[in-house]
C-alpha positions in Angstrom: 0.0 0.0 0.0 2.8 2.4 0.6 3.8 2.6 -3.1 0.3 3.1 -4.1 -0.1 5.7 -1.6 3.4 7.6 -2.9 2.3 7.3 -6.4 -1.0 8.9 -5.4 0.9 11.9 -3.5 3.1 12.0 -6.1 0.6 12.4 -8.7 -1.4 15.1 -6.5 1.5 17.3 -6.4 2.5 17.2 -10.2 -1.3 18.1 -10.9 -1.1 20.6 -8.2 2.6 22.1 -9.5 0.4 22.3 -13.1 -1.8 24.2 -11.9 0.0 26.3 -9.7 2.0 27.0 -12.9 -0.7 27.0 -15.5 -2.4 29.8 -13.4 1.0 32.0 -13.3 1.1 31.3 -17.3 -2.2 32.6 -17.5 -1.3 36.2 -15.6 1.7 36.2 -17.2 -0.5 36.3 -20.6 -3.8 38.3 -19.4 -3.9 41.1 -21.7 -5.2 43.8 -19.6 -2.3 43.3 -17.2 0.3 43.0 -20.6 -1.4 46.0 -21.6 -1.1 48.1 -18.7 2.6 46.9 -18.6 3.3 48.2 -21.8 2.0 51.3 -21.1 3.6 51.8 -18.2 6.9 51.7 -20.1 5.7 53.4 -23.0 4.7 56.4 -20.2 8.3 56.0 -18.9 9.9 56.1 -21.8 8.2 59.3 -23.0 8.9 60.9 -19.5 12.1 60.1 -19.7 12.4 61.6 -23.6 10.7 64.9 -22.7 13.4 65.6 -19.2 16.3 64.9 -21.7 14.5 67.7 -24.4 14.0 70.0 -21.6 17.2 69.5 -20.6 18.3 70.1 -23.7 16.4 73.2 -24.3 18.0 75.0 -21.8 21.3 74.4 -22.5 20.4 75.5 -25.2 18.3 79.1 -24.7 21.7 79.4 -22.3 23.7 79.0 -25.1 21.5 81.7 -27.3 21.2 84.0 -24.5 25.2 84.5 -24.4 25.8 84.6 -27.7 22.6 86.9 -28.3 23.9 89.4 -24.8 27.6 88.9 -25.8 28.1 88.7 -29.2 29.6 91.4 -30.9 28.9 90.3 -34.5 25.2 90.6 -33.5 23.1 93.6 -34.4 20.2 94.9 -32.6 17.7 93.6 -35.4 19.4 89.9 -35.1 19.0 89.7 -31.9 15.1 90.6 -31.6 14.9 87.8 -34.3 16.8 85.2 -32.5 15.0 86.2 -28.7 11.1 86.0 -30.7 12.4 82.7 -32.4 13.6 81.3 -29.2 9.8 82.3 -27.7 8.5 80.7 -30.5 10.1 77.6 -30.2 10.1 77.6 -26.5 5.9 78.0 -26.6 6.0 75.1 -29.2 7.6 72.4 -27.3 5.6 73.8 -24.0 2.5 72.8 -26.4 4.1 69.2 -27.0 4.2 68.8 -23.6 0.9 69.9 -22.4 -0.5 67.5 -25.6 1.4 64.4 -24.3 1.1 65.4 -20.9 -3.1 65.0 -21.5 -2.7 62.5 -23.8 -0.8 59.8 -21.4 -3.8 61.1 -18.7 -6.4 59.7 -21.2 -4.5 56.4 -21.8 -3.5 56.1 -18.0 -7.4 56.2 -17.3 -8.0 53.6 -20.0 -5.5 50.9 -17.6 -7.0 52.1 -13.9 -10.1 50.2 -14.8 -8.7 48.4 -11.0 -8.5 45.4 -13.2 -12.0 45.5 -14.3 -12.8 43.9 -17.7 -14.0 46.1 -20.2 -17.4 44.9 -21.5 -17.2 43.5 -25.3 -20.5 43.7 -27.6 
């Protein structure tokens, strides 16, 4: 009887290690949580690209602003242009920012359903 009852214990826990398994497989897959994962590094990854432009940008309005204040070979007429393009571009990007800032808000409320499914017609 003790083999019998070993292979029967044995046989409980392989089904059981299956399905222990089978159910992490399944999360692992579940598109809502795949989805939100995605996102989540998508909404990184554009966080992460708009600090590095900001970044950018003023290093570069630093760079304009010296050469604009200190440069000789600059006349007064040049340097109106270059300070309204520098606004210009400056209210530009701020616009990029404020449309992907509100943009990854709309998406972000698409994935805090709180894991509810969506309903399908």
């Amino acid at each position: 009887m003790d083999g019998l009852y070993n292979h029967e214990k044995w046989a409980q826990e392989t089904l059981n290690y299956l399905n222990n398994t089978m159910k992490g497989v399944q999360e692992m897959f579940d598109q809502q949580k795949m989805a939100h994962t995605v996102f989540n590094l998508s909404k990184d990854y554009t966080a992460t690209t708009m600090q590095v432009m900001k970044t950018s940008m003023e290093q570069y309005e630093k760079t304009m602003d010296a050469l604009i204040n200190q440069g000789n070979g600059v006349q007064e007429e040049g340097q109106k242009l270059m300070t309204d393009w520098m606004a210009k571009a400056k209210q530009g990007q701020q616009q990029y920012w404020n449309l992907m800032d509100e943009n990854l808000k709309k998406m972000g409320n698409l994935f805090s359903s709180n894991g509810e499914k969506r309903a399908t017609k």
